[in-house]
N, C-alpha and C positions, 0 to 999 in steps of 0.2 A: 263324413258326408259321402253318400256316393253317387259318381258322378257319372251319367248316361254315356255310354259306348258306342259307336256304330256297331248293327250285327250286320253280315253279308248273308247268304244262304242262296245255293242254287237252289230252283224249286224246277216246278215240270216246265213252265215257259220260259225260263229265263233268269237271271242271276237277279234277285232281288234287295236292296240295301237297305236298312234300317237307320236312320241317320237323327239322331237328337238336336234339336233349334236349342240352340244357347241361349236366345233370347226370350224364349216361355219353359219355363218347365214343369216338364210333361207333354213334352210337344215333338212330334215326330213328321220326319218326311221318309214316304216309301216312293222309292225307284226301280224299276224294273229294266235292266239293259241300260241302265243311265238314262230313260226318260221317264221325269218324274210321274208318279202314279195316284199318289194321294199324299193329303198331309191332314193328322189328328193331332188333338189338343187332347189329352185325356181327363184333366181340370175344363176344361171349356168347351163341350161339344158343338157348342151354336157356333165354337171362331171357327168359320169359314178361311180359307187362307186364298186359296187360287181365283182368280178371276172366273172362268168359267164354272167354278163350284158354286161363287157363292149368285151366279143368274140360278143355278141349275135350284137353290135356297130358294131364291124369288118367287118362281114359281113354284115353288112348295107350298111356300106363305098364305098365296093368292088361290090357290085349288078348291080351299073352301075357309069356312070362319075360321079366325084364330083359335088354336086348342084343341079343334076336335081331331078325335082319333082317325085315323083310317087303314086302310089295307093296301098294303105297298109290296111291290116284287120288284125287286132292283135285276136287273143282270148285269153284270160287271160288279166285283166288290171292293179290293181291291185293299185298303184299311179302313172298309168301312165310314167314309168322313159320311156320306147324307143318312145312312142308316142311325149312327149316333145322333146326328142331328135334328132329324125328325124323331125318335124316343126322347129328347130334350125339350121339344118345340112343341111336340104333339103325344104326352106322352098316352099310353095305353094303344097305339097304334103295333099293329101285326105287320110282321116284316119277314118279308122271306128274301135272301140274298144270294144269287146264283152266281159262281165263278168256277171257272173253268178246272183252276190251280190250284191242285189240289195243299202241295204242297207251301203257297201262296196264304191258300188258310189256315195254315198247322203255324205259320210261322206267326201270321197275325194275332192267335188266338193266345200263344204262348209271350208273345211280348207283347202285345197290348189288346188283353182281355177285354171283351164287352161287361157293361155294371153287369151283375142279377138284377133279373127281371123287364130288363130292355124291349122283350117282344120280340127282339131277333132272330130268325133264326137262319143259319149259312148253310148252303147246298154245292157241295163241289160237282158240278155238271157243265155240260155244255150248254148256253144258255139259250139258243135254239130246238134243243131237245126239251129243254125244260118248261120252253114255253109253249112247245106245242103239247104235252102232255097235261097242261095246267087246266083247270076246271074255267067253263066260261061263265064273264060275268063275275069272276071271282075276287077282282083288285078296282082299288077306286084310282090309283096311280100308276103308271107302270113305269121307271127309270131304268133307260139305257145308257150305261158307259162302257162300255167292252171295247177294248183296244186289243190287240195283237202287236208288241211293241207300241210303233205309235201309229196303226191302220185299223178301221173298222173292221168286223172281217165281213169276206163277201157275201154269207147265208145270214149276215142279218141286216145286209143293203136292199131287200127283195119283196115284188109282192106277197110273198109267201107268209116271209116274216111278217111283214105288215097285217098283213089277212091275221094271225095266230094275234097279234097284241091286238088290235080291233076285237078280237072275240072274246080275249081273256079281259078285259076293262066293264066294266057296268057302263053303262048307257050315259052316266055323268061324268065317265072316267077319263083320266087325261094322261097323252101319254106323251115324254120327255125324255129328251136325248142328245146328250154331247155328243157333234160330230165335228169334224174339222178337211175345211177345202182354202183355197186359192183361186183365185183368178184364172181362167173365165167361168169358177163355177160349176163345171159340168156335172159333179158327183153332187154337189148339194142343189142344184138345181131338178136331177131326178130323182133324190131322195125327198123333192119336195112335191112331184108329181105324181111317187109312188104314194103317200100319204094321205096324198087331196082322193087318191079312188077308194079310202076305206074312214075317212074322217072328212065332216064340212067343214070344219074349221083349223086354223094352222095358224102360226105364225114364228119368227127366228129370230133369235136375240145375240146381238154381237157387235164388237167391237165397230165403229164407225171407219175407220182406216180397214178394216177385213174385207166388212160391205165393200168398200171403194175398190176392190182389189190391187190395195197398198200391199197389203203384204198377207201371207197365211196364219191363219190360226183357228179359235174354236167357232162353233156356232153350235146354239142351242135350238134344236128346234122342238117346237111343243105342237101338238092337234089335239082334237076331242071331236064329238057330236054336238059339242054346247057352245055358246062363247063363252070369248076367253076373254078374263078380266085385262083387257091389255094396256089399259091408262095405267091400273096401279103398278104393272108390271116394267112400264114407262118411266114411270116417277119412280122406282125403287132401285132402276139400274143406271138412272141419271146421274140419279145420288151417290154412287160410287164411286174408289177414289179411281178407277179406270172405267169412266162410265160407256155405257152401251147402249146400243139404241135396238129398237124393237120394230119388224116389219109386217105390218098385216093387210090384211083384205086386198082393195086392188092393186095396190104396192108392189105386194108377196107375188101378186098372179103374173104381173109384169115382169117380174125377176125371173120367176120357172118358165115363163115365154112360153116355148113348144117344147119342152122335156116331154119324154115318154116316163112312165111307169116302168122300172126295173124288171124285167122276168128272171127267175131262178135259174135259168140257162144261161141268160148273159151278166149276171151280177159280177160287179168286179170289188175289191177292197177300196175303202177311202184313197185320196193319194196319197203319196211318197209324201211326207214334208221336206220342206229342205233343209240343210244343214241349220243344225241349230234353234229353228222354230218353237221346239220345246225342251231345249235343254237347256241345265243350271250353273251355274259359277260354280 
């Protein structure tokens, strides 16, 4: 029998750890500088594992009918977890994955290889760069994760940014992004005003103690030009065993209050978290 190893490896951002679940096998967690980054199931693509991955699943669900394909550009990649999960969920869908690391994807592709024929395909870029060169009109989904350690980085907190995913989405297209703030809000309340100037519709999905500004963590925020399915999105993050609640319409409006719109000159990184917020035993 041979038995799964942790691998380390420095890459270009950051010392990266490969760590095998004793408890599924074929199941990994990647970490970067010790905050965890992803976790895949290579038998299981659909198990979601983290709390914020599997809202970030929900709204996948919900985007359109069950099964149909679509065109997806993730930035941030990372191991890969919603890339496999949508070629499972949805398969015959085109997937393009941008991450920065380079050496990040050398290591992922070498210990846990995407199937043949996934639709996948990884871009080591800056995922700024890549979205402004991307064809408009060209994705029906667009997914942000891109952390720097554990901070947004500041060029993709920005109208700028925002203006490029608004252009690069179809007119039904939706776009969705793990961010993460604390109490009082201020970074997720402007990234909710930069938003509202290039999409009518929004709304955030997260832990009910985060809303309360109990303590910090993720938040999912989704827009588009359409509505958004946000009952079933409701009922499917209730249902979880860390369930989340979902905020829209005049709710959401009352939350962003007077936030301004982010400009490219004043963007700053998500916050600091504090000690401990996302790390693991």
């Amino acid at each position: 029998m041979n038995e799964a190893i942790p691998v380390m490896r420095v890459t270009d951002h950051g010392t990266a750890k490969l760590m095998p679940d004793v408890d599924r096998e074929r199941a990994w967690l990647l970490t970067v500088d010790g905050a965890p980054q992803s976790y895949v199931d290579l038998d299981e693509p659909a198990h979601l594992e983290f709390e914020y991955t599997r809202r970030l699943g929900h709204v996948l669900d919900t985007v359109a009918e069950p099964g149909r394909a679509l065109d997806v550009l993730h930035l941030g990649g990372g191991a890969f977890t919603l890339p496999r999960y949508l070629a499972a969920t949805r398969p015959g869908s085109r997937q393009d994955v941008v991450e920065a690391d380079r050496g990040l994807l050398d290591l992922v592709a070498e210990h846990l290889p995407l199937p043949g024929g996934s639709g996948i395909t990884a871009h080591g870029a800056d995922a700024r760069a890549w979205l402004e060169a991307a064809p408009g009109d060209s994705a029906d989904v667009l997914v942000a994760d891109v952390f720097g350690g554990s901070r947004v980085p500041a060029h993709l907190t920005s109208v700028g940014y925002a203006r490029q995913a608004a252009r690069v989405l179809r007119a039904d297209g939706v776009y969705v992004a793990n961010l993460a703030d604390g109490a009082p809000f201020g970074f997720l309340r402007s990234q909710l005003a930069t938003y509202a100037a290039f999409f009518a519709e929004s709304a955030i999905i997260a832990e009910p103690a985060v809303l309360r500004g109990r303590r910090f963590g993720n938040v999912v925020l989704v827009a588009a030009h359409r509505p958004l399915d946000t009952a079933a999105l409701a009922r499917r993050t209730a249902a979880d065993a860390f369930p989340a609640r979902v905020e829209h319409g005049p709710a959401l409006r009352d939350f962003t209050g007077d936030a301004r719109p982010v400009g490219d000159q004043e963007a700053v990184p998500s916050p600091v978290p504090p000690a401990g917020a996302f790390g693991i035993g």
